[in-house]
Each structure stands twice: as C-alpha cells, then as structure tokens.
C-alpha positions as CSV (number, residue, x, y, z in Angstrom):
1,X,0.0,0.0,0.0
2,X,1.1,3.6,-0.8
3,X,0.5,6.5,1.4
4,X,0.8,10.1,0.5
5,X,0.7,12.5,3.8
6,X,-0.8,15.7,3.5
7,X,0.3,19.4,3.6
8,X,3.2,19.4,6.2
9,X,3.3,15.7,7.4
10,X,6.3,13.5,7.3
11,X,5.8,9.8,7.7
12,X,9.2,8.1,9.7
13,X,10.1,4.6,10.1
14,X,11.9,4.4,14.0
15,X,15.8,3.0,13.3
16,X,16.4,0.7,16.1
17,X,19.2,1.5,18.6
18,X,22.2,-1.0,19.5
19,X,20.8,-3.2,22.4
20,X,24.2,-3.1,24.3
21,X,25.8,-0.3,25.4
22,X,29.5,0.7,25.1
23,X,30.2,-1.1,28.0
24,X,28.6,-4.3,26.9
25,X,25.8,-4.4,29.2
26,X,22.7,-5.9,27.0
27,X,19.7,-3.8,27.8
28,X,16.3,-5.5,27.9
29,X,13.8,-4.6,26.5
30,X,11.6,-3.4,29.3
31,X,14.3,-0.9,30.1
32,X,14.5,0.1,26.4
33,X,13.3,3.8,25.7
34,X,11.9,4.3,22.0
35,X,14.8,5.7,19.6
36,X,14.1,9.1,18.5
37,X,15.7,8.8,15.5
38,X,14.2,7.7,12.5
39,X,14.1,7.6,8.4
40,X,12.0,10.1,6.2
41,X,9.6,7.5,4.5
42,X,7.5,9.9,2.7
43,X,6.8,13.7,2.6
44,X,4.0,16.1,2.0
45,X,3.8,18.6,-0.3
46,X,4.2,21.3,2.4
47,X,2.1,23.7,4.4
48,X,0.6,26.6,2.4
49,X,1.0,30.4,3.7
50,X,-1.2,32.9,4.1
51,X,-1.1,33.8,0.4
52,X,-1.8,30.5,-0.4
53,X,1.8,29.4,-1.7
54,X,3.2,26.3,-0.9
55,X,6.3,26.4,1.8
56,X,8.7,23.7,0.3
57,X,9.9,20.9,2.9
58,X,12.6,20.8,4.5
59,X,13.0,17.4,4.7
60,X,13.1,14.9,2.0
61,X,12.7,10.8,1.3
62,X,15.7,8.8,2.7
63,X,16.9,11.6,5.4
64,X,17.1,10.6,8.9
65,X,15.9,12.6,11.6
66,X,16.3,13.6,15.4
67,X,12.2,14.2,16.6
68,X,11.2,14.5,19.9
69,X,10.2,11.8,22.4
70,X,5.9,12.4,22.3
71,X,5.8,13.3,18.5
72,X,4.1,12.3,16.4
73,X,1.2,9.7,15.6
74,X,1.7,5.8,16.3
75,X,0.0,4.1,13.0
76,X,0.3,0.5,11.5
77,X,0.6,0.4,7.9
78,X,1.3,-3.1,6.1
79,X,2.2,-4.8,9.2
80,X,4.9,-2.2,10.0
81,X,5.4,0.4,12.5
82,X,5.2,4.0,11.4
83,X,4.9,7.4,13.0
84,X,3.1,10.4,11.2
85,X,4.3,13.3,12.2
86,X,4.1,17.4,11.0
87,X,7.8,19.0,10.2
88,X,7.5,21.2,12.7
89,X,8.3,17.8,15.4
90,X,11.3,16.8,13.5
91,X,14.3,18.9,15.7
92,X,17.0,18.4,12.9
93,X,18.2,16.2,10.1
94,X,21.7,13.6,10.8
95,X,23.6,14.8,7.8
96,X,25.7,12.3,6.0
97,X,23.3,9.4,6.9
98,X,21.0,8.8,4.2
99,X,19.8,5.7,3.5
100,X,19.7,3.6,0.1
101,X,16.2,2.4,0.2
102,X,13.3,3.3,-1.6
103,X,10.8,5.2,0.0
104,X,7.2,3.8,0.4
C-alpha cells in the first residue's frame, strides 16, 4: 500500500538503537526507551501560507531525523510500525546518513 501524507506531514520509520551499550551491558527490553531517530519514508507537499503558496519541505525521502520523544502519531501500515508526524516535530536532520532504500 502507498501513502501520500498531506500538507506538512512527514511519515518516519523508528531505526532501532544498539541493544548493548558501550560497555557491553545488554539492555532488555523493558528498560529500552523508544529511539528518536528515525528515516523520512515519505513527505507532504508542504504547508501553504497565508497567500496561499506552498512552503517547500525541509526534509526529504531517505533523510534521517532527530524528533522528539511524544511526536508524532503511532499508526500500523502493512504490518509495519510508522509514525506520522508534522515538520515542525522533526528537531534536525543527521547529515551524511542517508539511506539507500526506496521510499514507500
């Protein structure tokens, strides 16, 4: 299934963190906190102004992102786990991290 979000939304797929840390302790899941980072799946075309021009995005397809802890929407979409999110939640973008794949 496709999925186009609208005006200024961004759709992210979480990237997992490392499930030891530096020291080698392996961290269980129950103390896990949900990674904040993720990959740009798919963009809107951007927020209009008061004129009624489009605002281009900031953010495009393959980027990945720093967004806050609450942001976003939790949705399901082919069995996988996605948030939905405006541009405004996504703090900055990791540069020199983009990934190969195709967007949805």
């Amino acid at each position: 299934m496709k999925f186009r979000p609208l005006g200024d939304r961004v759709v992210v797929k979480r990237i997992q963190e490392d499930t030891k840390t530096a020291g080698g302790i392996i961290i269980p899941d129950t103390a896990k906190e949900k990674p904040q980072e993720g990959e740009v799946l798919a963009v809107g075309p951007g927020a209009r102004d008061e004129d009624g021009e489009r605002i281009a995005m900031d953010v495009e397809v393959g980027d990945r992102v720093l967004f806050g802890k609450w942001s976003g929407t939790e949705v399901k979409l082919d069995g996988e786990d996605l948030l939905i999110m405006k541009e405004s939640d996504i703090m900055g973008v990791i540069e020199g991290k983009k990934s190969s794949k195709k967007a949805a």
